[in-house]
N, C-alpha and C positions, 0 to 999 in steps of 0.2 A: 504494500500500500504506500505510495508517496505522500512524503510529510508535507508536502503544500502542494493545493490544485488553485492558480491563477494566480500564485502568489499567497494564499491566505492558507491557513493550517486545517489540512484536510477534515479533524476534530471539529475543529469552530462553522464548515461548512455540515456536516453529517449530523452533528448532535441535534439541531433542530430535528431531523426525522425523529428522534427519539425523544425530546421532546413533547413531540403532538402523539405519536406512534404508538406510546406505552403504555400512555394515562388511556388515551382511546379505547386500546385494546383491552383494558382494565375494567375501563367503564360500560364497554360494551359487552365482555365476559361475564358482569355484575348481570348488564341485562336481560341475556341467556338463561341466565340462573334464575333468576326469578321470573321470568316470563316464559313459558313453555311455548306459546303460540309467536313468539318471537324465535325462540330455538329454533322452531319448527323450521321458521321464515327465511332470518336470517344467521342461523347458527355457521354452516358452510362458511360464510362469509365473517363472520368473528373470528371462526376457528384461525380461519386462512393469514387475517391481519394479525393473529397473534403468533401464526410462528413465524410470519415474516420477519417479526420486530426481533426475535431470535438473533438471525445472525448482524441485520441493521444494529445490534446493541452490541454486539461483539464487535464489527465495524468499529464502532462508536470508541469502545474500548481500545482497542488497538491503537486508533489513532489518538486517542488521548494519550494512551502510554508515550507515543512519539513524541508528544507535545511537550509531557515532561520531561522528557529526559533531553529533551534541545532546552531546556528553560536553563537558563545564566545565573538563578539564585534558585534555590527549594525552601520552602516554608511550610510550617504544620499545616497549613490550613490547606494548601497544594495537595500535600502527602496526605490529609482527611480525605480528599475530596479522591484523590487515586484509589486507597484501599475502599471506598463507600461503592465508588465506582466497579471495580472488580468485583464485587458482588451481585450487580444489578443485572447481569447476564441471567443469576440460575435462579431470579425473582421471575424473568419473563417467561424461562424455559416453564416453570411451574404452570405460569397463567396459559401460555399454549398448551401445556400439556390439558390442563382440565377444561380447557376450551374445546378440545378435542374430543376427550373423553365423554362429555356433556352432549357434544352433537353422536356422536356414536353409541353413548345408552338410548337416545331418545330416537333412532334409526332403527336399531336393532329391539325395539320393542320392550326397553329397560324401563319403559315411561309407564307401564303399566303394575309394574312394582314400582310401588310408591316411594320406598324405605329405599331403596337403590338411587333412585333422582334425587330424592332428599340429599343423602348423603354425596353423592357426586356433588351437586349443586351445593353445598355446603362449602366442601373440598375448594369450588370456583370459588366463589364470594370471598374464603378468606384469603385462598391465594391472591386474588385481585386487590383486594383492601390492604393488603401486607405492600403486596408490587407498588400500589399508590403511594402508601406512606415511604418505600425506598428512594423511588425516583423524585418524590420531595427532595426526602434529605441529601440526594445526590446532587441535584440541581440547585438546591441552597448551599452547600460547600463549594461548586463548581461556582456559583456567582460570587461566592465569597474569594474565592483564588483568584476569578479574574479581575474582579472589581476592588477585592478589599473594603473601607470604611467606606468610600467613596461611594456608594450608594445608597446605606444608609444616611452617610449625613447629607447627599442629595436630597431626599425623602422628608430629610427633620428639616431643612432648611424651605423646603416647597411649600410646607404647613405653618409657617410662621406667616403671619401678617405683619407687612411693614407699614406704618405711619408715615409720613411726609411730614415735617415741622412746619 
């Protein structure tokens, strides 16, 4: 994988899929799971966008790994954000996996044992709620490494109302 496509670091182009890609496929995982006439509908198609996000978050990693290791200084919140990140791969694999698994009980005729969808759909919901809350904290260390205070005290300083004398 080349560490910069046009110039810009291949990570800083890629992460945006993962980004929108993750939480989606999370959120749409959730609605599988409780919605059986949406399984029905559009499970195939959740299943599909959650293994995609699979290797896209591996991608993703890779090139971050590059990103670090060209970096000129290292800082904890850098090195946070790497190991959080290294994890966030077998968050997704999980949510594809039960995305999978959910459209294929409810295929194969598992939807009529109750206690089987149950627990499948169980399996989804937390895995997806789990993937959410990673890719949070993934993405809040990654803004923190690249940004530093400087966002937040953006943020503090936007909320202040200034007076005129």
């Amino acid at each position: 994988m080349p560490y910069t496509v046009f110039g810009l670091p291949t990570h800083v182009l890629i992460i945006h899929l993962t980004v929108v890609g993750v939480p989606l496929a999370c959120l749409l995982t959730l609605a599988i799971a409780v919605v059986p006439k949406w399984r029905r509908r559009f499970g195939w198609w959740v299943a599909g966008l959650a293994v995609v996000m699979v290797p896209v978050t591996y991608a993703t990693q890779l090139a971050g790994e590059q990103l670090f290791n060209h970096r000129t200084y290292l800082d904890e919140i850098a090195e946070q954000h790497k190991k959080l990140g290294e994890t966030l791969v077998w968050f997704v694999l999980a949510v594809a996996v039960f995305a999978v698994l959910l459209v294929l009980a409810e295929k194969r005729g598992y939807a009529d044992h109750h206690a089987t969808m149950v627990i499948v759909a169980a399996l989804a919901i937390a895995a997806s709620a789990i993937c959410l809350v990673r890719v949070v904290q993934v993405g809040d260390s990654g803004a923190r490494a690249a940004w530093g205070n400087s966002a937040s005290a953006a943020a503090q300083n936007s909320s202040r109302i200034i007076v005129a004398p």
